[in-house]
Biotite code that builds the C-alpha atoms (Angstrom):
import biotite.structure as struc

atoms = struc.array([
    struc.Atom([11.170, 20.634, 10.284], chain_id="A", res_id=1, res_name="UNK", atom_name="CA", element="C"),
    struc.Atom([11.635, 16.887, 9.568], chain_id="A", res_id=2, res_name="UNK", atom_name="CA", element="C"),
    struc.Atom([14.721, 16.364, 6.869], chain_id="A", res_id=3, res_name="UNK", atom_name="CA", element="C"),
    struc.Atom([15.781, 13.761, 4.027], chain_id="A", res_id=4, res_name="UNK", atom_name="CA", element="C"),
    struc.Atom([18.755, 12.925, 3.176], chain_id="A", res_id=5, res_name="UNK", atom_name="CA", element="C"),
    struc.Atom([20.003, 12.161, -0.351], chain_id="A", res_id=6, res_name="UNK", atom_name="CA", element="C"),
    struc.Atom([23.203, 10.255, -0.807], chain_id="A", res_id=7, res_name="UNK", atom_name="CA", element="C"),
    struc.Atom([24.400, 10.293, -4.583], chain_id="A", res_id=8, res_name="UNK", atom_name="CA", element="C"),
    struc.Atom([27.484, 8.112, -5.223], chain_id="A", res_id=9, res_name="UNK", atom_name="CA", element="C"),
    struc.Atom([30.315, 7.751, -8.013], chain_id="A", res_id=10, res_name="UNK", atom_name="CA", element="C"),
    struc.Atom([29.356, 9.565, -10.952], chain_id="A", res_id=11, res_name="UNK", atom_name="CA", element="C"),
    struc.Atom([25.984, 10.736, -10.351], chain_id="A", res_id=12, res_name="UNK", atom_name="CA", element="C"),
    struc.Atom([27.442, 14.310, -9.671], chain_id="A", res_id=13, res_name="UNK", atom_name="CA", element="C"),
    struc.Atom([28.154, 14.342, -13.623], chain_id="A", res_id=14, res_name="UNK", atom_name="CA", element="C"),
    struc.Atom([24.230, 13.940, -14.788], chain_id="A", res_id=15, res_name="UNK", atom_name="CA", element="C"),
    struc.Atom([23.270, 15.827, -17.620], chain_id="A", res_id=16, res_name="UNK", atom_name="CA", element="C"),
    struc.Atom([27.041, 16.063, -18.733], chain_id="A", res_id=17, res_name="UNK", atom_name="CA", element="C"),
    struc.Atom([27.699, 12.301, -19.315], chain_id="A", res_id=18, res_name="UNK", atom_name="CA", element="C"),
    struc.Atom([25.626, 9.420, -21.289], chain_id="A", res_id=19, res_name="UNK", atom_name="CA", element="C"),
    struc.Atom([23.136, 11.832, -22.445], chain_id="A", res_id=20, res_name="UNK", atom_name="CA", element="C"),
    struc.Atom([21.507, 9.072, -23.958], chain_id="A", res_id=21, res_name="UNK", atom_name="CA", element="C"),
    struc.Atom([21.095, 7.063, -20.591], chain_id="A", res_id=22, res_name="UNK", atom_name="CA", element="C"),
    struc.Atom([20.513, 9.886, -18.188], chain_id="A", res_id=23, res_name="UNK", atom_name="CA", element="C"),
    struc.Atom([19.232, 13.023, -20.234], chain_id="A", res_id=24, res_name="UNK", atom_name="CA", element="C"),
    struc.Atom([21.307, 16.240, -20.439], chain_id="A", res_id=25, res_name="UNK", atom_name="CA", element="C"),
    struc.Atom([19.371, 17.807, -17.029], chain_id="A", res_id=26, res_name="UNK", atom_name="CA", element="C"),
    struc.Atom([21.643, 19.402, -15.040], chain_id="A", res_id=27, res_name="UNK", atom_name="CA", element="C"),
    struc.Atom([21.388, 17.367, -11.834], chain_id="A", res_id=28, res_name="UNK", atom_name="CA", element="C"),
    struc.Atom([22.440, 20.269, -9.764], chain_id="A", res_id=29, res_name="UNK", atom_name="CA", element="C"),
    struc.Atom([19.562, 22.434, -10.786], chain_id="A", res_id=30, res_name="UNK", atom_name="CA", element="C"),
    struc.Atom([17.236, 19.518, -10.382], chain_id="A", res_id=31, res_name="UNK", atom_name="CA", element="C"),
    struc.Atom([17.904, 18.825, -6.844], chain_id="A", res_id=32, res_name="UNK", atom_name="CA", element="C"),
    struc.Atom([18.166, 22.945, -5.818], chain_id="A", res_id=33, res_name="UNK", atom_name="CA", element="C"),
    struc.Atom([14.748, 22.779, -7.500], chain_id="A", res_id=34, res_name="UNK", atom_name="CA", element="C"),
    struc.Atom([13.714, 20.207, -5.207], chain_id="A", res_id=35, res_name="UNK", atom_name="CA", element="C"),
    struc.Atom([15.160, 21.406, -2.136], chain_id="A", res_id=36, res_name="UNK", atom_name="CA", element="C"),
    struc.Atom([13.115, 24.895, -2.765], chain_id="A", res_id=37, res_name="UNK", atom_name="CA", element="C"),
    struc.Atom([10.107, 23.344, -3.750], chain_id="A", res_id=38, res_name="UNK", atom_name="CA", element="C"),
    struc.Atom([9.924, 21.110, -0.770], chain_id="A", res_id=39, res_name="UNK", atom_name="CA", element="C"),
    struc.Atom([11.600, 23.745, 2.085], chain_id="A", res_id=40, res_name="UNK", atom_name="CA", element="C"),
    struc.Atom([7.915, 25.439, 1.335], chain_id="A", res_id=41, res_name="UNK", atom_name="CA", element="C"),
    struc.Atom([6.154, 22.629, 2.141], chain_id="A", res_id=42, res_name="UNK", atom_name="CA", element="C"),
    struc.Atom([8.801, 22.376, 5.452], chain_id="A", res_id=43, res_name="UNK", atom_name="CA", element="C"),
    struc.Atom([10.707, 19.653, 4.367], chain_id="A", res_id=44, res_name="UNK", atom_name="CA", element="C"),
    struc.Atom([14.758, 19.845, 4.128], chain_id="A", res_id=45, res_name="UNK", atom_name="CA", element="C"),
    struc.Atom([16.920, 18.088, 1.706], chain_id="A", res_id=46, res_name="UNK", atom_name="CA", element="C"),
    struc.Atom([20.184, 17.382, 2.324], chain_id="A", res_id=47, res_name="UNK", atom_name="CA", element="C"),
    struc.Atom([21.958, 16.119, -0.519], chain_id="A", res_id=48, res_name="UNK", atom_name="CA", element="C"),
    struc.Atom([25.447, 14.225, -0.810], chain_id="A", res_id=49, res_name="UNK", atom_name="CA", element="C"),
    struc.Atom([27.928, 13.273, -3.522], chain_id="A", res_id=50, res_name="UNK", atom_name="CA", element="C"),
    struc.Atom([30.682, 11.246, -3.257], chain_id="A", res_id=51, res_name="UNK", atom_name="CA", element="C"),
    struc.Atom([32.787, 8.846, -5.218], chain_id="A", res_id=52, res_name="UNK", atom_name="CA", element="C"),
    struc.Atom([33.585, 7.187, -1.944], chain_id="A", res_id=53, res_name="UNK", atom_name="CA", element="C"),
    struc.Atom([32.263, 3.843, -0.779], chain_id="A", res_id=54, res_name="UNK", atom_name="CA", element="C"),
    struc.Atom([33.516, 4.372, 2.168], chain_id="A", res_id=55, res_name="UNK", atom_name="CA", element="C"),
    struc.Atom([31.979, 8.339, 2.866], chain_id="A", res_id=56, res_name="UNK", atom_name="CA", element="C"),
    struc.Atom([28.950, 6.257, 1.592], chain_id="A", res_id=57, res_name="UNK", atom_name="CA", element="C"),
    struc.Atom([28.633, 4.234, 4.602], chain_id="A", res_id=58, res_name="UNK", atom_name="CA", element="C"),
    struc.Atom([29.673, 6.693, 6.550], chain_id="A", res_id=59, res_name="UNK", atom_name="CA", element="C"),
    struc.Atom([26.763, 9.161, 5.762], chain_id="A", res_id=60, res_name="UNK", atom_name="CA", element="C"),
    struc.Atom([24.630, 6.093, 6.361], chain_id="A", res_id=61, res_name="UNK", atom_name="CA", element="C"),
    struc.Atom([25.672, 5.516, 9.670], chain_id="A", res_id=62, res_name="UNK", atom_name="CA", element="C"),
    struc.Atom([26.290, 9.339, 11.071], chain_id="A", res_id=63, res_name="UNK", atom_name="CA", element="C"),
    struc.Atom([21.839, 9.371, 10.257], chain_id="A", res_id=64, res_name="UNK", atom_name="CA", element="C"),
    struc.Atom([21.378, 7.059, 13.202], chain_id="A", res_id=65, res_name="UNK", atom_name="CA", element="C"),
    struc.Atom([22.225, 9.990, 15.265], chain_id="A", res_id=66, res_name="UNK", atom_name="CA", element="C"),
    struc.Atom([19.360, 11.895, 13.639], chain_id="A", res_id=67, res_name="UNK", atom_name="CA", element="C"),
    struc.Atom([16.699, 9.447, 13.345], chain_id="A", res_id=68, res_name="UNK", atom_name="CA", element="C"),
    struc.Atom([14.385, 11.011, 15.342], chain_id="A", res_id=69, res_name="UNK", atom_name="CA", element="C"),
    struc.Atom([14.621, 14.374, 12.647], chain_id="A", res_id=70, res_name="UNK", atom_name="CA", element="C"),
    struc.Atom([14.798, 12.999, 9.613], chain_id="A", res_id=71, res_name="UNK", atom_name="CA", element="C"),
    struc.Atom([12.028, 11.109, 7.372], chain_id="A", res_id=72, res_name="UNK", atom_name="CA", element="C"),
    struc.Atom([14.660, 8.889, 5.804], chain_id="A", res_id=73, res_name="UNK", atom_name="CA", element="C"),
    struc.Atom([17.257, 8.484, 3.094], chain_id="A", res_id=74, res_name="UNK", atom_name="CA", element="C"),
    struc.Atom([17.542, 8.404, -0.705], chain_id="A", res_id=75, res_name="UNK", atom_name="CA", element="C"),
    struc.Atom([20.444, 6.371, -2.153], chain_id="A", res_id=76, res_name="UNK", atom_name="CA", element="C"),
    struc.Atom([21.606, 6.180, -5.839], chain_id="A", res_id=77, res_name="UNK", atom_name="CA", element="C"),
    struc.Atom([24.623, 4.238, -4.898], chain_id="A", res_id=78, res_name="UNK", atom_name="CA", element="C"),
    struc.Atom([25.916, 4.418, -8.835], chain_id="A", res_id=79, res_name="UNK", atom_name="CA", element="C"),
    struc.Atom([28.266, 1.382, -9.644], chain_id="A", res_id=80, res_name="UNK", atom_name="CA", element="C"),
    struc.Atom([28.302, 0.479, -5.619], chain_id="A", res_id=81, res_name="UNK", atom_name="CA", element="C"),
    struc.Atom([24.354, -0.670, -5.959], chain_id="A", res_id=82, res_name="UNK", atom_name="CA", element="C"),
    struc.Atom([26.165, -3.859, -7.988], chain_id="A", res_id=83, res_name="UNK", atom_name="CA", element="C"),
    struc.Atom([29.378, -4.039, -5.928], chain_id="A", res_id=84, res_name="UNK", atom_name="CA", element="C"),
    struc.Atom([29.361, -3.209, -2.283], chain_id="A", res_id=85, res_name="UNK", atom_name="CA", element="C"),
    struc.Atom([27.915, -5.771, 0.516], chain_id="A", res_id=86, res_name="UNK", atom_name="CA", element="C"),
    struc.Atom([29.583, -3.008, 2.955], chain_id="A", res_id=87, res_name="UNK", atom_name="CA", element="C"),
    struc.Atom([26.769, -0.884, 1.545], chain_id="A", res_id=88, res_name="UNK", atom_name="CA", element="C"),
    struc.Atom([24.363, -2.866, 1.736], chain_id="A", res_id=89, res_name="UNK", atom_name="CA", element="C"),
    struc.Atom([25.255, -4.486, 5.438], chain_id="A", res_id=90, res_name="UNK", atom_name="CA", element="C"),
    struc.Atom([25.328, -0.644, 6.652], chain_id="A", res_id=91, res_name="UNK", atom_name="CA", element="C"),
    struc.Atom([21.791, -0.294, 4.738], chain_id="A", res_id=92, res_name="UNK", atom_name="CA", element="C"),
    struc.Atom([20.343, -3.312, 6.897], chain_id="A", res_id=93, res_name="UNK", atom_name="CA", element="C"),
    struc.Atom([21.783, -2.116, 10.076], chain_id="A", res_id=94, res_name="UNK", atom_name="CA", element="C"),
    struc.Atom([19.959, 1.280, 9.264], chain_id="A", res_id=95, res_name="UNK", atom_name="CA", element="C"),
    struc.Atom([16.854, -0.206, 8.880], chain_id="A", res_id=96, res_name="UNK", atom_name="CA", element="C"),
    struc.Atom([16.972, -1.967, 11.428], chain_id="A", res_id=97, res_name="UNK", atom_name="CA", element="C"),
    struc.Atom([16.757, 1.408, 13.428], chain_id="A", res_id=98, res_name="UNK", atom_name="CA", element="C"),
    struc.Atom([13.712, 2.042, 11.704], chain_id="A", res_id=99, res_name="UNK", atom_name="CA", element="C"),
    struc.Atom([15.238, 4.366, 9.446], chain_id="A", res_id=100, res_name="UNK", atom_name="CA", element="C"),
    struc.Atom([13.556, 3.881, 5.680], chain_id="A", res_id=101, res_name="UNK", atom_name="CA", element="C"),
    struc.Atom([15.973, 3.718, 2.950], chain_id="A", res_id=102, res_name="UNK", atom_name="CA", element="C"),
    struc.Atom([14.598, 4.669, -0.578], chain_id="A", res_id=103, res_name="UNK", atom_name="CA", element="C"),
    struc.Atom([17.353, 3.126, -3.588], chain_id="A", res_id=104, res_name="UNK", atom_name="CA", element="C"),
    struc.Atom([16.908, 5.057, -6.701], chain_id="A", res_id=105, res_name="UNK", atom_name="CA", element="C"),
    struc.Atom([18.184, 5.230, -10.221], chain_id="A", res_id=106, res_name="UNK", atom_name="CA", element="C"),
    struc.Atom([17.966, 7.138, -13.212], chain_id="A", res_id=107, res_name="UNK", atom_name="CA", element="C"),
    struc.Atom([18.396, 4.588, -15.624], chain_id="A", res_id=108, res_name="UNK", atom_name="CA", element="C"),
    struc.Atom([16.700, 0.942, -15.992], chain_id="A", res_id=109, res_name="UNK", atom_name="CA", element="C"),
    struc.Atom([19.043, -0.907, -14.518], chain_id="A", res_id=110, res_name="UNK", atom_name="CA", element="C"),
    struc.Atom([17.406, -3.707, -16.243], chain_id="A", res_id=111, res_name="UNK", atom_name="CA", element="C"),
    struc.Atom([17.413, -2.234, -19.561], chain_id="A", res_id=112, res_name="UNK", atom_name="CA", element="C"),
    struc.Atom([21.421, -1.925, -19.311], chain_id="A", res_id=113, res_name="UNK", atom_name="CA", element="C"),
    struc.Atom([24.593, -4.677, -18.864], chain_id="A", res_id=114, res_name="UNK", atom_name="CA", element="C"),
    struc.Atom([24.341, -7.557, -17.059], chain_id="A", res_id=115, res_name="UNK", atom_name="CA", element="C"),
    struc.Atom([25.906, -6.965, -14.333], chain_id="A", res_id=116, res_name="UNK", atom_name="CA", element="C"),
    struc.Atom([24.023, -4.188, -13.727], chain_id="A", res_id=117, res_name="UNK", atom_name="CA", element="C"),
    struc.Atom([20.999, -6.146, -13.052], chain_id="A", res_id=118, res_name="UNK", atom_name="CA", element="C"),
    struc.Atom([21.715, -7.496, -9.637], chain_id="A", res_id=119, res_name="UNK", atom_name="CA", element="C"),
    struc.Atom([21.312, -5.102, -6.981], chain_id="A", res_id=120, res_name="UNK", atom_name="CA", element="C"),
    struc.Atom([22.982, -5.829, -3.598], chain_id="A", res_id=121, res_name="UNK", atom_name="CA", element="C"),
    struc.Atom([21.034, -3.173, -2.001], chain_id="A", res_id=122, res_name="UNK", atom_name="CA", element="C"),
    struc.Atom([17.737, -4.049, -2.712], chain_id="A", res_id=123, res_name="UNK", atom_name="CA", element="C"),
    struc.Atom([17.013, -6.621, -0.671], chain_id="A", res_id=124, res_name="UNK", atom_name="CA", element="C"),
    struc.Atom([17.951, -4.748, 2.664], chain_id="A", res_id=125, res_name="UNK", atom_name="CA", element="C"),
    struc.Atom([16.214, -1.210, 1.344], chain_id="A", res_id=126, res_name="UNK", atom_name="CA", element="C"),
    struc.Atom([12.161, -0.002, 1.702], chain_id="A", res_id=127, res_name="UNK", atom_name="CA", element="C"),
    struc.Atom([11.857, 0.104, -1.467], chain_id="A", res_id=128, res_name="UNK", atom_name="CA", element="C"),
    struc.Atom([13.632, 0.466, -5.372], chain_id="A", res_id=129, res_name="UNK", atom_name="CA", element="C"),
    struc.Atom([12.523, 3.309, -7.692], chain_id="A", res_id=130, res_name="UNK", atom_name="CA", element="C"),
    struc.Atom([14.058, 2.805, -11.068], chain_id="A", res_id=131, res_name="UNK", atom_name="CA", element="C"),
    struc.Atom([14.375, 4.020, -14.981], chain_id="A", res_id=132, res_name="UNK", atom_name="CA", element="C"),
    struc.Atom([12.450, 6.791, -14.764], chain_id="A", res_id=133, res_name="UNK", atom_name="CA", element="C"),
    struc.Atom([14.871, 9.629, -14.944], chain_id="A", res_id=134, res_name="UNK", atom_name="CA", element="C"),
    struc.Atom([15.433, 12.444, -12.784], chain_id="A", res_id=135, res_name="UNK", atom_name="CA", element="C"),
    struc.Atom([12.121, 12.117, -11.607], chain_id="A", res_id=136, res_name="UNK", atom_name="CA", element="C"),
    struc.Atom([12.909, 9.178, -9.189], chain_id="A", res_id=137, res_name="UNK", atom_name="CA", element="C"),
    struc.Atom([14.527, 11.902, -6.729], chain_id="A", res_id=138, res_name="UNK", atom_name="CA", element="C"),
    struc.Atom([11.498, 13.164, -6.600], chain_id="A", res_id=139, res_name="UNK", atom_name="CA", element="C"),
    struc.Atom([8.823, 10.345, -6.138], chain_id="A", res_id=140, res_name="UNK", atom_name="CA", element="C"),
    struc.Atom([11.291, 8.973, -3.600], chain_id="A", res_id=141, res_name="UNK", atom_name="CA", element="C"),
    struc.Atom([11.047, 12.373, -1.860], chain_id="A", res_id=142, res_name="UNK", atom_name="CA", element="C"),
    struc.Atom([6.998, 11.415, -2.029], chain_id="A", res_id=143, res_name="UNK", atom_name="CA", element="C"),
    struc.Atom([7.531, 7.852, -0.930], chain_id="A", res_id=144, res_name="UNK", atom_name="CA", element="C"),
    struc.Atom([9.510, 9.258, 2.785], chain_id="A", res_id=145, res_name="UNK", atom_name="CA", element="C"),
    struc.Atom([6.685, 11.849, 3.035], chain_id="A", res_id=146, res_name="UNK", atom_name="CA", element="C"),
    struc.Atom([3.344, 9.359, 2.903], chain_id="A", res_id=147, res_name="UNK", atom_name="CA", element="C"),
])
């Protein structure tokens, strides 16, 4: 049984409570529990992660070198961090460059929100960016590690 990992940071725990308006009032608990059951049957484990630490962010990033040979590869909504952290998104490139895929998601259009939100420091070192879509994104990036 191969296994993704799903690394959620500040915040994201609070979906479907906060910002209704940006992120929809799904409980993002019972979204990802619904994910991890519908995907166990198809043999696939999630593992899923919140933190409003930057640095237990990096350090779930680096502790899945040690299972790259067992897992498909990691989701990240880094929250805030996506605009903030180059110690993110250093630990991101040294990830891939153990042929690990790294799938950055978020809820909201981060180009449909502040300015600052626009610039991603992650992007350029991840497989690929799934954003604005809602909760939905934990799902086609699911997709995207299978295929």
């Amino acid at each position: 049984m191969k296994t993704i990992i799903i690394i959620n940071g500040p915040n994201i725990n609070l979906i479907g409570t906060r910002e209704k308006n940006i992120y929809g009032n799904i409980n993002i608990n019972n979204y990802l529990n619904n994910l991890k059951k519908k995907y166990l049957k198809k043999n696939i484990k999630i593992k899923n992660y919140y933190t409003n630490s930057e640095s237990r962010i990096i350090k779930l990033l680096q502790i899945s070198k040690k299972y790259k040979n067992k897992i498909l590869g990691i989701i990240i909504n880094a929250g805030a961090y996506t605009h903030t952290s180059l110690a993110i998104s250093d630990t991101i490139k040294y990830i891939i460059g153990e042929n690990i895929k790294v799938i950055e998601i978020h809820i909201s259009n981060i180009f449909n929100r502040e300015n600052i939100r626009h610039k991603s420091l992650i992007s350029p070192n991840c497989t690929g960016s799934i954003i604005g879509l809602g909760l939905i994104v934990y799902d086609l990036g699911i997709i995207s590690l299978i295929f």
